[in-house]
C-alpha positions in Angstrom: -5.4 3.5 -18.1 -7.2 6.7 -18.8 -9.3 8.3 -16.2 -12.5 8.4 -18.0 -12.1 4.2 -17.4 -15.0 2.5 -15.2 -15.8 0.2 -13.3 -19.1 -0.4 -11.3 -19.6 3.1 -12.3 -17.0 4.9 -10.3 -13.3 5.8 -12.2 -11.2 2.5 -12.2 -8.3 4.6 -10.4 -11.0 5.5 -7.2 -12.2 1.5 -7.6 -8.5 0.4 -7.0 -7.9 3.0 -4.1 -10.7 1.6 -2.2 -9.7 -2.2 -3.1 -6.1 -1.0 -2.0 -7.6 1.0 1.3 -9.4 -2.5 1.7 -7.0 -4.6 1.9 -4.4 -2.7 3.9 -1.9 -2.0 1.5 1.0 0.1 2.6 0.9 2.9 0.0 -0.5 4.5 -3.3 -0.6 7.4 -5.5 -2.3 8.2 -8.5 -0.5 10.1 -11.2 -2.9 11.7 -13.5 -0.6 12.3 -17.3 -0.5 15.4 -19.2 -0.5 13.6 -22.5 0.4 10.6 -24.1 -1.3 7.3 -26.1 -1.4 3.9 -25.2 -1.8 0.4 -27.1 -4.9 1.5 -28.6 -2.6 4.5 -30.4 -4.9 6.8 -29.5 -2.6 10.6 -28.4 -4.2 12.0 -25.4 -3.5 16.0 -24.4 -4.7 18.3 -22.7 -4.9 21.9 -24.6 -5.1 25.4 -23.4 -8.6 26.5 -22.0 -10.0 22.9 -22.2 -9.2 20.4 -19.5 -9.7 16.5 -20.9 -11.9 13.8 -18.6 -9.5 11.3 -20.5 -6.2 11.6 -19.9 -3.6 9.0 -18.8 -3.5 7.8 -15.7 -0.6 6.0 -13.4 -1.1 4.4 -9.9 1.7 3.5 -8.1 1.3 1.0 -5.1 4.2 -0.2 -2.5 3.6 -3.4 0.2 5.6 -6.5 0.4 5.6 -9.5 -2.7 2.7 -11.0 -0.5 0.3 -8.3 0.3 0.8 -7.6 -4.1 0.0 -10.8 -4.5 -3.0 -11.3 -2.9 -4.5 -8.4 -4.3 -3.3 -9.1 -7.8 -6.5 -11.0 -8.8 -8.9 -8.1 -8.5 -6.7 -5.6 -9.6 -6.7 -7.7 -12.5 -10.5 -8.3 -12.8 -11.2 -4.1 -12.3 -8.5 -3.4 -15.4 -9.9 -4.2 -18.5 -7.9 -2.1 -20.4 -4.6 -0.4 -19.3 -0.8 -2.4 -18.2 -0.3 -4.0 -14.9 3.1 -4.4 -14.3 5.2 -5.8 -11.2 8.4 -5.2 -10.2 11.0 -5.0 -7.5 12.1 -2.5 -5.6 14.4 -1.2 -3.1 13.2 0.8 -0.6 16.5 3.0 0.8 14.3 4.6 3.2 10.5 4.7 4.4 8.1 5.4 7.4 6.2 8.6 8.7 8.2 11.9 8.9 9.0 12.9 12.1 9.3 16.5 13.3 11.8 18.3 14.3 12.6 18.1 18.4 11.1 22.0 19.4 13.1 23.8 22.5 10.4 24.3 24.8 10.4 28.7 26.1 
């Protein structure tokens, strides 16, 4: 999708962090292209001095086959334009980062 897309009149990549907030899924990040063109064949770039309000965007999401599931449907209905894709993974390793054990003084 490109990140001038909309929906309800916020950017369909905010609409589908809140859906995903929402719903409790595990993760997502939004990865926001420094050019390319999609089915519509239309190149997107950005150029020196001038920052584009419509360039590709990529959001990445990561919960179990059920959790996707669920919230396929209205990921569905808030992309109009744009692929949705599924696929497995393997996660090799996951969770919160965990300081390092300080010496007390």
């Amino acid at each position: 999708m490109d990140e001038s897309d909309k929906f309800g009149g916020k950017p369909v990549y905010q609409a589908l962090i809140d859906l995903f907030y929402r719903k409790k899924i595990a993760g997502v990040t939004v990865f926001k292209g420094s050019a390319g063109y999609g089915s519509d064949g239309v190149f997107h770039t950005t150029k020196l001095l001038e920052l584009s309000s419509d360039m590709p965007v990529k959001i990445e999401v990561i919960d179990s086959e059920q959790m996707i599931n669920k919230v396929l449907p209205d990921v569905c209905r808030i992309v109009e334009k744009g692929l949705v894709e599924v696929s497995d993974t393997e996660v090799v390793k996951g969770g919160k980062t965990v300081p390092e054990k300080q010496e007390e003084l």
